[in-house]
Every structure is written in C-alpha cells, then in structure tokens.
PATIPA-499604 format. One record per residue (C-alpha): x, z, y. Coordinates in pm, whole numbers, plus 50000, padded with zeros to 5 digits. Each point is the difference from the previous one (the first is absolute). Layout:
REM residues N
[node [X Z Y]],
...
***
This chain:
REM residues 143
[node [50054 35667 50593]],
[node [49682 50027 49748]],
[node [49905 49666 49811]],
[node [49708 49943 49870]],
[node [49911 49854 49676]],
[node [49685 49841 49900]],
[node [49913 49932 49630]],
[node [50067 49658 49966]],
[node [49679 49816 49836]],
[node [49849 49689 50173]],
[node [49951 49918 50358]],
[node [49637 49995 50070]],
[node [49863 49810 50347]],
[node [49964 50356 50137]],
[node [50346 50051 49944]],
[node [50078 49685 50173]],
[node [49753 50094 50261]],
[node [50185 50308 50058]],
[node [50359 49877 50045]],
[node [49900 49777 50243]],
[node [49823 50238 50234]],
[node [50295 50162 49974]],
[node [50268 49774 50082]],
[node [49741 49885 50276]],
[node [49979 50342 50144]],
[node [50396 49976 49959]],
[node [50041 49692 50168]],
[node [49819 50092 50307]],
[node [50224 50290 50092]],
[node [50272 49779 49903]],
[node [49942 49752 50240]],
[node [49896 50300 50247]],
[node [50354 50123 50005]],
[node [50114 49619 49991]],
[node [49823 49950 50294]],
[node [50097 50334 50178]],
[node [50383 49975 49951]],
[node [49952 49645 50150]],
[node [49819 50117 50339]],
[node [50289 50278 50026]],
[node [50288 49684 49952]],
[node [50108 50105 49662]],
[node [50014 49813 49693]],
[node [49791 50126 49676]],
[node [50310 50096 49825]],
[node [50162 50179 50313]],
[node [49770 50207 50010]],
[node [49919 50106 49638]],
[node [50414 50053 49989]],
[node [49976 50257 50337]],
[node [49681 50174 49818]],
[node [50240 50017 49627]],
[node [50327 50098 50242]],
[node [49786 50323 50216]],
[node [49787 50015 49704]],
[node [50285 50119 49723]],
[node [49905 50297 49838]],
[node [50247 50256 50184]],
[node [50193 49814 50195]],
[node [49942 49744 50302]],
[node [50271 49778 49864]],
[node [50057 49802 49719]],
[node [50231 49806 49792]],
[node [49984 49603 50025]],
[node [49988 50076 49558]],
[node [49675 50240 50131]],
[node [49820 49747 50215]],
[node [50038 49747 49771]],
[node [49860 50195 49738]],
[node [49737 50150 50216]],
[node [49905 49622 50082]],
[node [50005 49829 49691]],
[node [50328 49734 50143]],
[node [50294 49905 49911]],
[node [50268 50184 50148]],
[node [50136 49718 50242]],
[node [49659 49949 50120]],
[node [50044 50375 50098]],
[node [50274 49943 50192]],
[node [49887 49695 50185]],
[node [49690 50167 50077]],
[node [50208 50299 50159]],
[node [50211 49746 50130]],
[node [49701 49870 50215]],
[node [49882 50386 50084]],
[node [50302 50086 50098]],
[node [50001 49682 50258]],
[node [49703 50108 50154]],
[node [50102 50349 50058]],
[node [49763 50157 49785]],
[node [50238 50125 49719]],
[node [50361 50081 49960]],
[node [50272 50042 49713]],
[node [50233 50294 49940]],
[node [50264 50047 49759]],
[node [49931 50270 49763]],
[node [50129 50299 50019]],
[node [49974 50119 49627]],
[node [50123 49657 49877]],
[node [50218 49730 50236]],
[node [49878 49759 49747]],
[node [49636 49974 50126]],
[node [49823 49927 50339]],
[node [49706 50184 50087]],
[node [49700 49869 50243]],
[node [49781 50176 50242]],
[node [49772 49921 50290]],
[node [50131 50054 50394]],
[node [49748 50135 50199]],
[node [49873 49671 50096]],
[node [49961 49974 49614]],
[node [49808 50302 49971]],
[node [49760 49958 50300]],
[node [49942 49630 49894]],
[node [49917 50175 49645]],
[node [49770 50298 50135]],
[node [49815 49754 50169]],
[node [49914 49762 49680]],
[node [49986 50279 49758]],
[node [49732 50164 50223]],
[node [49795 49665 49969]],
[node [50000 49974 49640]],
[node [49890 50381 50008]],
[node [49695 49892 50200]],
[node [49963 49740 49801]],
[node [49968 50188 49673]],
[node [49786 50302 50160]],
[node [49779 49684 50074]],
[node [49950 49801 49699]],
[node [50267 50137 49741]],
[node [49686 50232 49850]],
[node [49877 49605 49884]],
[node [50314 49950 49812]],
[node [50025 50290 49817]],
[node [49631 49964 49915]],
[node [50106 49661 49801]],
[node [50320 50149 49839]],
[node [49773 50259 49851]],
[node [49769 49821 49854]],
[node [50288 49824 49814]],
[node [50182 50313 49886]],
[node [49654 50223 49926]],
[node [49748 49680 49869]],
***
C-alpha cells in the first residue's frame, strides 16, 4: 500500500479546513454502509468481516489471524464475531488442510448472496457521491 508523506511544517486553518471535509465526506459513507448493513439485518462489523473474508486477495477464505488483521481486532473478537456469522448461517469454519493447527472461514451461499447484495449498494453508493470524497482527499495530498 503507498503512504503518503507530507512535509511536516505548521497546520494552517486550510489544513484544518481540509481534514475535516474529509473525514466529513468519510463519515457519510460510513454511516451509509452503517445504515445499509442494518436494513439487510446485519451488524456493521458482520458485514465488513464477510467483505475482508470474499474480499482476500486470492482466496475466498481466510484465517481467523487474517480477519483479524484485515479488521484491525483482537483475535478473540475474530472469533466471536465468526462465532455469531456462523449462527446465522452466513459463514462457516473448516479445518485446514495445509495446517490442522488453523481454522479457516468462508461465506455459505446465504453468506455470499447476503454479501452481493450489500456490496452492490456501496458500489452505487460510491458511483454516486464517492467522486466528492476523493475530491477532498486530493486536495489534502496535492495542496
């Protein structure tokens, strides 16, 4: 992933001005997809862990080391969380084949359709306003 770096002087009001249109622009899609994996019965987290799970580059399964990793929380968070998935028929575990030692996740087909379904709203949702976002984020990284 590329970082950027920005000579660090002193924060002007623009600056300021900047970050916050930002994180606004953020924060709207945010609660967007908040909102979305609500109306479709899913909690905020489910959902972000079924997008990191089909999402994995190369594979449409992942360790519960993996989708911790991929969601920033701690590893028995990552568990419960599957735990829950798993519940509600949207994901299931399987032993590793490569290594006994680990448990792999991925979505049933319940998992997936719930999944398309969501990840086709947040596709809308960017075609719609995402152009608004990036418009802010480069006026941070190119002043």
């Amino acid at each position: 992933m590329a970082r950027y770096f920005v000579k660090l002087t002193t924060v002007t009001k623009t600056d300021y001005e900047k970050l916050a249109a930002f994180r606004y622009e953020l924060r709207k899609f945010l609660h967007f997809s908040e909102q979305a994996a609500k109306q479709h019965g899913l909690a905020t987290k489910q959902y972000l862990a079924m997008l990191a799970i089909e999402g994995f580059p190369g594979r449409n399964e992942v360790t519960m080391n993996e989708l911790s990793q991929r969601l920033q929380i701690a590893a028995h968070t990552a568990v419960e969380l599957t735990d829950r998935l798993e519940a509600a028929g949207l994901a299931k575990r399987t032993p590793s084949t490569g290594d006994k030692r680990q448990v792999l996740v991925r979505l049933t087909r319940l998992g997936r359709s719930k999944l398309e379904k969501l990840a086709g709203l947040h596709k809308q949702e960017l075609a719609s306003k995402g152009a608004l976002l990036l418009k802010e984020l480069t006026r941070i990284l190119h002043p």
